[in-house]
N, C-alpha and C positions, 0 to 999 in steps of 0.2 A: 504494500500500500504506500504510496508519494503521500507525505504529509507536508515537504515545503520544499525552498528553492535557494540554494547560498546564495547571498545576499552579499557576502566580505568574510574574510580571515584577519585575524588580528596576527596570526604568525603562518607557518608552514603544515602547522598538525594543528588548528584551533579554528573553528568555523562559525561563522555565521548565520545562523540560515532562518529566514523567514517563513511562520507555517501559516498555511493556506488559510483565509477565513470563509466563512458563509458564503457560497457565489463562483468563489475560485475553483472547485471542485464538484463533482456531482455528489460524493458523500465526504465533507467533510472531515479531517482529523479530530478527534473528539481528546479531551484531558488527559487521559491516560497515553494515547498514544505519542507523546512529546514531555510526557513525565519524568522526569531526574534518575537517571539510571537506564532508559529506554536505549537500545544498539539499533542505532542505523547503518543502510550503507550508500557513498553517491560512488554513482558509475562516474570513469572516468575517462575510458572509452569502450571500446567492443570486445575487450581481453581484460581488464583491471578495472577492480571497486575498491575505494575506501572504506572502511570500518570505522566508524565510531562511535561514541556514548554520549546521549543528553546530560550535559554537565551545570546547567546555567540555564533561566529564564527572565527575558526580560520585556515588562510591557509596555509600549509604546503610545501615549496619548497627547497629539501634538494639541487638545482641543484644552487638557487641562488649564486653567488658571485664566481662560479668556471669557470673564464671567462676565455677562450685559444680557439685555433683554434679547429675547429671540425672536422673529414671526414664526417660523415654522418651530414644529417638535420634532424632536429624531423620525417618529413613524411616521410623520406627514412630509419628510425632504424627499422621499422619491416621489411623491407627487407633486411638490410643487418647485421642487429643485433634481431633475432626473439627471441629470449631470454632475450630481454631488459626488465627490469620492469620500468616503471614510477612512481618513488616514491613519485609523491605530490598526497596528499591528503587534504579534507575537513575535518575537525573537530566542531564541534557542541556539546558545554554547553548545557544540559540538567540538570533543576532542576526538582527533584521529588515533587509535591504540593499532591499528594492520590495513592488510589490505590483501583480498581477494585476488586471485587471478589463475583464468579460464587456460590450462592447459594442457593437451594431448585427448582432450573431451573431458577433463575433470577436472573441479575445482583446489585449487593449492591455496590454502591460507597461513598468512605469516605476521608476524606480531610487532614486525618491526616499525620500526619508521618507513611510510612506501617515500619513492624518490619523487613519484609523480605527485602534482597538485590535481585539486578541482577546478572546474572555472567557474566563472558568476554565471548563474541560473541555474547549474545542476542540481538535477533533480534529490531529493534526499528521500528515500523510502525507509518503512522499516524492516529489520533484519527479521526472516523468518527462525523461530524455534531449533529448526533443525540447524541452520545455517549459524545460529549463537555456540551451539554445541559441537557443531564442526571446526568452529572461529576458534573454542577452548580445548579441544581434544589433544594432548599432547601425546610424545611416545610412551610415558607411564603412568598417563592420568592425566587430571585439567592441567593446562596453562596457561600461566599469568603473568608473564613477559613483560607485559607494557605498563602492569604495578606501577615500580619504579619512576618512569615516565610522567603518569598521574600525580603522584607524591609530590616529584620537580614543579609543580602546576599547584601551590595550594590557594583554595577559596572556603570558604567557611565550611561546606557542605563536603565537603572531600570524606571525610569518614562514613555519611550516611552511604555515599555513591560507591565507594568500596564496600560496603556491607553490605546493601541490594546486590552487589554483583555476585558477592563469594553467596549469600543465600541462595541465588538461583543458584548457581554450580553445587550447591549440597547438594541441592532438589535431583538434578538436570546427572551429578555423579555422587550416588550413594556410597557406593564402596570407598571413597576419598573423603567422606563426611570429617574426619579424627584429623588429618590433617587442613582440611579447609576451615574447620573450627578453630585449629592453633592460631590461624594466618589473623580469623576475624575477630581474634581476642587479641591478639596485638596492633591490629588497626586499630580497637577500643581503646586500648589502655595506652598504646603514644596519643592519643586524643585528648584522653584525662590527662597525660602529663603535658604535654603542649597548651594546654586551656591554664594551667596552674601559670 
């Protein structure tokens, strides 16, 4: 499912991307699908897709603070202003953690930093289920490679966005539950000590 469209990068792995509102799609992206922790991925051509995670949301209301009397109400501007655009929009931080890429008729996924960029308007969808557990599947269980990376990146929410991740991976690889537990009790507790 396409929920938006990069809009900007503030670096090489950190994206911008504007998600669709009411109009722009036939069935709109609804809360959860743009939610903190959600894996996306934008193609970036016919061989290689970016990977990444909803990190950041940010809402855009250029109409704030321009308070005065109105003629029309909001429901009444398409009829008497059908030329009106509604300038707010949703914004969504996307960190790039891999990237996909289609070869010999089968998907290779890899965790590093990809070389390639997105460009402005690629489409951003979300990552199917299987395609999350493909992204994690290491040679002796999950992989969590691009950890590290995220850490280098901190904003307040970083410990919630590592903890939704490692819980799916409990859910998604039981047998690794004892170690993916150790991992999410040490993201908790540098949390507690970083907050002191």
């Amino acid at each position: 499912m396409e929920i938006g469209r990069v809009v900007g990068s503030r670096d090489h792995a950190d994206y911008q991307v504007q998600i669709y509102g009411p109009g722009e799609m036939p069935v709109p992206p609804t809360a959860p699908d743009r939610a903190l922790g959600q894996f996306v991925s934008i193609p970036v051509d016919e061989v290689e897709r970016l990977i990444g995670v909803i990190y950041s949301t940010q809402l855009i209301n250029p109409e704030f603070g321009t308070l005065g009397p109105r003629l029309s109400t909001t429901q009444e501007l398409p009829v008497f202003t059908p030329d009106y655009l509604a300038e707010t929009a949703t914004l969504v931080g996307v960190a790039i953690l891999g990237s996909a890429r289609q070869q010999g008729g089968k998907t290779v996924y890899d965790q590093r930093t990809p070389p390639l960029a997105a460009a402005i308007d690629a489409p951003v969808l979300l990552l199917a289920p299987d395609e999350f557990l493909a992204f994690h599947q290491g040679e002796s269980g999950p992989s969590l490679a691009y950890f590290p990376r995220l850490l280098a990146r901190p904003f307040p929410a970083l410990p919630d966005l590592l903890c939704s991740i490692v819980d799916r991976l409990i859910e998604a690889f039981p047998s690794d539950r004892a170690r993916l537990m150790v991992v999410r009790q040490n993201i908790l507790w540098n949390a507690i000590v970083e907050a002191r």
